[in-house]
C-alpha positions as CSV (number, residue, x, y, z in Angstrom):
1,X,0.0,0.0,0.0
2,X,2.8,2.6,0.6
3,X,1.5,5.5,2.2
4,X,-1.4,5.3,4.4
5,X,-2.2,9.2,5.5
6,X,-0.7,11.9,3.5
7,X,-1.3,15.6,4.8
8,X,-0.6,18.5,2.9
9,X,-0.6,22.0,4.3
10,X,-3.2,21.3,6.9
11,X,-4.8,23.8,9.3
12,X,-7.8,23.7,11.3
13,X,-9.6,26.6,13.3
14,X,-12.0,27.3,15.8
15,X,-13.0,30.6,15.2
16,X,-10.3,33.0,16.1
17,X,-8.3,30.1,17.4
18,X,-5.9,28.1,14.7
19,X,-5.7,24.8,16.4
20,X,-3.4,23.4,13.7
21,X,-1.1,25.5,11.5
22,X,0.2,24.4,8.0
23,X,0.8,20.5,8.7
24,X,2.2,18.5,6.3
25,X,3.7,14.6,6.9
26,X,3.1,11.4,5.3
27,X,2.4,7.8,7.5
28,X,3.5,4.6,5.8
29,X,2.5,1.0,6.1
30,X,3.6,-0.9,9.1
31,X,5.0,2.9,11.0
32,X,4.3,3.4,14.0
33,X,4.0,7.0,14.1
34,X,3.9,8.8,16.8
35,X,1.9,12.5,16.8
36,X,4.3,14.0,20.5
37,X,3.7,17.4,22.3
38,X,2.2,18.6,25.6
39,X,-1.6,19.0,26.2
40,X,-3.3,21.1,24.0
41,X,-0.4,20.9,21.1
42,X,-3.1,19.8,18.3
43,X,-2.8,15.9,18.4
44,X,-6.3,15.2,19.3
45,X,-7.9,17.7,16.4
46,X,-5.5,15.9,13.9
47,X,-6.7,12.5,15.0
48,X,-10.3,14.0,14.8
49,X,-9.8,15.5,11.2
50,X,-8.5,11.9,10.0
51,X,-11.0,9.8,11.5
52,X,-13.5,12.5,10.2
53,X,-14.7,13.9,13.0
54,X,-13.5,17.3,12.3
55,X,-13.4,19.2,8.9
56,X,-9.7,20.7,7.8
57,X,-10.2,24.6,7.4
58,X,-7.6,24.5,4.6
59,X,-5.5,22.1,3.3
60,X,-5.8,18.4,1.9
61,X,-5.8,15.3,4.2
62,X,-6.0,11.7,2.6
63,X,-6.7,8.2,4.4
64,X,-5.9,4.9,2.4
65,X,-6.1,7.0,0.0
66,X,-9.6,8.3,0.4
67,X,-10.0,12.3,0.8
68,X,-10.9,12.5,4.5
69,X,-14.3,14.2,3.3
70,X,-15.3,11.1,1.6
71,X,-14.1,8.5,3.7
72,X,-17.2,8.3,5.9
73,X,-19.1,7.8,2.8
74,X,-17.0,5.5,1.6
75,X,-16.4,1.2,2.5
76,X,-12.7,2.4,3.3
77,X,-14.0,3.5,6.7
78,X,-14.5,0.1,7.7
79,X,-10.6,-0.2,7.6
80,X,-10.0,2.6,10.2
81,X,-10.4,2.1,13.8
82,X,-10.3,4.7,16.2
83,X,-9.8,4.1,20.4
84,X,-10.1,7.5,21.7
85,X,-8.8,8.6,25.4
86,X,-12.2,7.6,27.5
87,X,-13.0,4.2,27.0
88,X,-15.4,2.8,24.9
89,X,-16.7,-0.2,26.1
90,X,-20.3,-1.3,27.4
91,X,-20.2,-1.7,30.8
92,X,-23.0,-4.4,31.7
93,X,-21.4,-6.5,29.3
94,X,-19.0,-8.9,29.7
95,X,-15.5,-9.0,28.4
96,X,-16.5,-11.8,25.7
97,X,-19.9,-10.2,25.4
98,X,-18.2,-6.4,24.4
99,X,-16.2,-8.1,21.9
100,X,-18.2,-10.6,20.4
101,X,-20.7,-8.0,20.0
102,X,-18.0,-5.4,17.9
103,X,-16.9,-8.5,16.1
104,X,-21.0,-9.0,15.1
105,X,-21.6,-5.7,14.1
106,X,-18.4,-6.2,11.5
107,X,-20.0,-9.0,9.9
108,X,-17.7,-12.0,11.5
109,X,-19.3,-15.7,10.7
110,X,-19.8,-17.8,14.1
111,X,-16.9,-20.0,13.6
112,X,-14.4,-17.4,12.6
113,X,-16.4,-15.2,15.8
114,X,-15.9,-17.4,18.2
115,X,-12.0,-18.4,17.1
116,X,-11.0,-14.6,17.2
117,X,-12.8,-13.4,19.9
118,X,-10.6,-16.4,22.2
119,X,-7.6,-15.6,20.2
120,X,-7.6,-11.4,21.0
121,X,-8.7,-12.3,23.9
122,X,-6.0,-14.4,25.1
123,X,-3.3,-12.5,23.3
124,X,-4.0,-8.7,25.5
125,X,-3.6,-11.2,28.4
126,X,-7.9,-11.1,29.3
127,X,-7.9,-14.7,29.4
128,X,-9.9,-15.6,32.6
129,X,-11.4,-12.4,32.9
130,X,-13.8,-13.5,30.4
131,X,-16.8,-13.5,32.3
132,X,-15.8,-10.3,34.4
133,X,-18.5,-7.4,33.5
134,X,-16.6,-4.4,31.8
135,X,-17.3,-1.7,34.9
136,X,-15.6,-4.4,37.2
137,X,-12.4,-3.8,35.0
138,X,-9.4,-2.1,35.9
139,X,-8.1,0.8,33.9
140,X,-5.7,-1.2,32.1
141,X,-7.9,-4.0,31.2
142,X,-10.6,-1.4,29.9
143,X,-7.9,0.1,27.7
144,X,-6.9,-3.2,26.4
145,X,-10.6,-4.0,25.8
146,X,-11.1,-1.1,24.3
147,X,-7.9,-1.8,21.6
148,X,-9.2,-5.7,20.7
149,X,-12.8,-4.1,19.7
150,X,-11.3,-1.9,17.4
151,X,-9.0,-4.8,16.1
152,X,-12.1,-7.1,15.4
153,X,-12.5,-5.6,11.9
154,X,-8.7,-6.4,11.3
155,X,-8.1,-2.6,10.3
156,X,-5.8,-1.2,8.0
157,X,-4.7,2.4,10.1
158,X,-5.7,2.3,13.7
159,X,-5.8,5.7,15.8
160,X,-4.5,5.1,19.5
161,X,-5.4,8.5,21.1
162,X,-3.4,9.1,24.3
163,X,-3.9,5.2,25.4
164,X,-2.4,5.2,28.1
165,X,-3.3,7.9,30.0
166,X,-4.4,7.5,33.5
167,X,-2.6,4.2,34.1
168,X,-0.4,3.0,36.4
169,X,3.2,1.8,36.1
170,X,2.6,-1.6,35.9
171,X,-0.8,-1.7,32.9
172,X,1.4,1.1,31.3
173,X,4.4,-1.4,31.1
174,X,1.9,-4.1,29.9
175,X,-0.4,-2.2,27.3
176,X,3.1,-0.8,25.7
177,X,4.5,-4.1,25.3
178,X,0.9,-5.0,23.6
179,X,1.7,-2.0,21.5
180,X,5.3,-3.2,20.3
181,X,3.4,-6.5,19.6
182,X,0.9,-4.8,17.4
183,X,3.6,-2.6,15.6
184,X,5.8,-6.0,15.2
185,X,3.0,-7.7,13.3
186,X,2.7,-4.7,10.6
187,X,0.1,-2.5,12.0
188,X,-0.3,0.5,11.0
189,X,-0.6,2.7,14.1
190,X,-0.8,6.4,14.4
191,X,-0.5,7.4,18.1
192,X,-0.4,10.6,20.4
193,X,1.3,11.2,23.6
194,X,2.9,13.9,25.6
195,X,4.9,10.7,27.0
196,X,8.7,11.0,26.0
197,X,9.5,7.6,27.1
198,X,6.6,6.1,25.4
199,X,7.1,7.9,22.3
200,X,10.8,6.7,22.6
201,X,10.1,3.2,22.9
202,X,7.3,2.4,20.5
203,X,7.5,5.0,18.0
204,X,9.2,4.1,13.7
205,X,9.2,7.8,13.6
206,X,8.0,10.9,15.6
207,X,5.9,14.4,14.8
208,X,6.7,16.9,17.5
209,X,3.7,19.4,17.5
210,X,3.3,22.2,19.7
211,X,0.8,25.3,19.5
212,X,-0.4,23.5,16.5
213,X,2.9,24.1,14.4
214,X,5.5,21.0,13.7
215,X,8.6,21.4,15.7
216,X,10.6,18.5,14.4
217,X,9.8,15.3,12.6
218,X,11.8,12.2,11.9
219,X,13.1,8.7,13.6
220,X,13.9,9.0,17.2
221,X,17.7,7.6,16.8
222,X,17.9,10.7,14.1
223,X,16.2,13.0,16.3
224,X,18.3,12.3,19.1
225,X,21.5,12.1,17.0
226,X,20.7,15.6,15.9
227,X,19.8,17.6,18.7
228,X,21.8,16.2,21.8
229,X,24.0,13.5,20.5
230,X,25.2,10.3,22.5
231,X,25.9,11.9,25.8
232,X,24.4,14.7,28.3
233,X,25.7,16.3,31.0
234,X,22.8,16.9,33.6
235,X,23.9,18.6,36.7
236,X,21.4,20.1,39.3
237,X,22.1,23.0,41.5
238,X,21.1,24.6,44.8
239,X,18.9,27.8,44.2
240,X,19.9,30.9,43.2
241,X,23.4,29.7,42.2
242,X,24.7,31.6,38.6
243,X,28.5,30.9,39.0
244,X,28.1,27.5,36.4
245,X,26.7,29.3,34.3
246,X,29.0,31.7,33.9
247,X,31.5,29.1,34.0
248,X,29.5,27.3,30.6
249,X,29.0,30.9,28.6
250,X,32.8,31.2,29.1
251,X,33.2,27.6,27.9
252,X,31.2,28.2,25.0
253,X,33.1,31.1,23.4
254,X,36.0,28.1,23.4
255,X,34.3,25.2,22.0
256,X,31.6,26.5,19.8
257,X,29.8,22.4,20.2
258,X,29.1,23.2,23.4
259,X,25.3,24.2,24.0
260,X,23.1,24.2,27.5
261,X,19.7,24.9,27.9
262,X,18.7,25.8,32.1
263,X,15.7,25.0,33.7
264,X,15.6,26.2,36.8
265,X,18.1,25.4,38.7
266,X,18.9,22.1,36.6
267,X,21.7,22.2,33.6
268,X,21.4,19.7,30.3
269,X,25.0,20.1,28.6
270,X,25.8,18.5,25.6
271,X,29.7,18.5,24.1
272,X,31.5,16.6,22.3
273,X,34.1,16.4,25.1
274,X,31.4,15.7,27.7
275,X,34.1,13.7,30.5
276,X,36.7,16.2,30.0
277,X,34.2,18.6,30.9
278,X,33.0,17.3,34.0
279,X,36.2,16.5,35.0
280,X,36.9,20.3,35.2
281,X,33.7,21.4,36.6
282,X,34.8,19.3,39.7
283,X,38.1,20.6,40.1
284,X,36.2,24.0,40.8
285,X,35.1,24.2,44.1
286,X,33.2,27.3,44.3
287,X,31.0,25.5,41.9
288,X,31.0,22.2,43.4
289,X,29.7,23.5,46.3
290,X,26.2,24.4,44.8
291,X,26.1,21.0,42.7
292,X,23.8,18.6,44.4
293,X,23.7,15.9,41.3
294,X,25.8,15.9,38.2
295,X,25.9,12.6,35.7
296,X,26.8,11.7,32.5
297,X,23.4,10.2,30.7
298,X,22.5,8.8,27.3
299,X,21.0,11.4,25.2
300,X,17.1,10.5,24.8
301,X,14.1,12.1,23.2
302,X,13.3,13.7,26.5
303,X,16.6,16.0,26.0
304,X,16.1,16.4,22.4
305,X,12.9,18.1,23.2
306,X,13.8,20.4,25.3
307,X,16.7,21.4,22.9
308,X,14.3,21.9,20.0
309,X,11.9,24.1,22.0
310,X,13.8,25.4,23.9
311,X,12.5,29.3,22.3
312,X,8.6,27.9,23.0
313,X,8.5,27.5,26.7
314,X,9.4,29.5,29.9
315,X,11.2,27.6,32.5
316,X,7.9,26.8,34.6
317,X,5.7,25.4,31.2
318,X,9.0,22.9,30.7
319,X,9.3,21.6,34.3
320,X,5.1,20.6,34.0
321,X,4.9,19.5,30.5
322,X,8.6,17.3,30.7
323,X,7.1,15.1,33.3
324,X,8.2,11.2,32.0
325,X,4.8,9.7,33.7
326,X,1.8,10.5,35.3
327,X,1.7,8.4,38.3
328,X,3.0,10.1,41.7
């Protein structure tokens, strides 16, 4: 098939408000492509405009190669799936009952109903919670039940919107390891997250939105690669302390690789002679005695964000929207 959603110059507004601002990307078969940025960036209405929920203000967006005007008229919507962030189950039925229900609706025979409804089943790890009434679920297992109904008409482009919001550590770890499973078998997924680690683990490439506009687009090893490298130097101070960075603008005007961004009181260096250079920052006592962490870390998508928007945040909007996961 090639390219599953192609977007060209795509813009969407609410009035006054432009919610999305000249997008443009392409998805491919078997990506798992990941729409990143805080809340409120533009994910959602993108999702929305190609599931054909929303109309585009301006622009051209194209699913399976359907205009996204005429795919609700069209038999290629039966090919898109769409699992939004609140869960869409019926909760006075049954695990088997919600999905052999969805799998009805589709048109699936009784033999070839019954055979895939065990195998999904089994293979999001509900096997012996068959009987268990949906609203008796946890959050994980609703989020896994809402994924296998929207897998029962074995689609072509499925929309993960935000899936793993509200979860804990443990049905976070399990749904994304359902996810890599899904990607491994040739799925084509598009998802969204403000999740860097998530986005990081799971994602063939990676749209970084924010206030509507792209920020960056490309594979997470190139996006990396380009904007922090192998290596960061992280190194957290005590309040109110400016004598390190005065000590890195002076560095800087000698090795023009160096580059730091600060929020608040917490440095991310990156150099191409990163141990050489915290090697000298602890011979200097005066700034040693402010430092309450410093370490040498891989570069991650995490640091690569920060980098690239570094111009679209103040140091308070980074610090809330930077957070790796939602449970306390």
């Amino acid at each position: 098939m090639g390219t599953v959603v192609e977007c060209k110059n795509l813009t969407k507004k609410f009035g006054d408000f432009q919610a999305i601002d000249n997008v443009s990307f392409t998805v491919e078969e078997g990506e798992l492509f990941t729409l990143l940025g805080p809340n409120g960036a533009g994910k959602t209405t993108i999702v929305k405009i190609l599931t054909g929920q929303l109309s585009i203000t301006s622009g051209e967006a194209k699913a399976l190669g359907v205009n996204i005007s005429e795919i609700l008229k069209s038999d290629m919507k039966y090919k898109l799936s769409y699992v939004p962030q609140e869960h869409l189950v019926w909760d006075d039925l049954t695990v088997q009952e919600n999905v052999t229900l969805m799998g009805k609706l589709y048109g699936l025979k009784k033999v070839e109903l019954h055979e895939k409804v065990s195998k999904m089943i089994e293979n999001f790890g509900l096997k012996g919670h068959e009987k268990k009434r949906a609203e008796k679920l946890s959050g994980g297992m609703k989020r896994k039940l809402s994924i296998i109904m929207a897998l029962m008409n074995d689609p072509l482009l499925l929309f993960l919107d935000e899936p793993t919001t509200g979860l804990d550590v443990h049905a976070r770890t399990l749904l994304m390891e359902d996810l890599k499973r899904l990607k491994n078998a040739g799925t084509t997924i598009i998802l969204t997250t403000h999740l860097m680690e998530e986005a990081e683990a799971l994602s063939s490439r990676v749209l970084i939105i924010n206030k509507g506009k792209i920020v960056s687009i490309g594979k997470v090893e190139e996006l990396i690669q380009s904007y922090v490298g192998k290596k960061v130097l992280q190194v957290g101070l005590t309040k109110d302390s400016d004598d390190f960075e005065r000590f890195l603008k002076t560095k800087k005007k000698e090795d023009a690789e160096l580059d730091y961004i600060r929020i608040k009181d917490t440095f991310f260096v990156k150099s191409d002679e990163i141990t050489r250079l915290m090697d000298e920052i602890m011979k200097i006592e005066s700034i040693m005695d402010d430092v309450m962490e410093m370490n040498i870390k891989k570069g991650g998508l995490k640091e690569s964000f920060l980098f690239m928007t570094r111009e679209l945040y103040d140091n308070s909007t980074v610090i809330v929207e930077m957070k790796e996961s939602e449970e306390k």
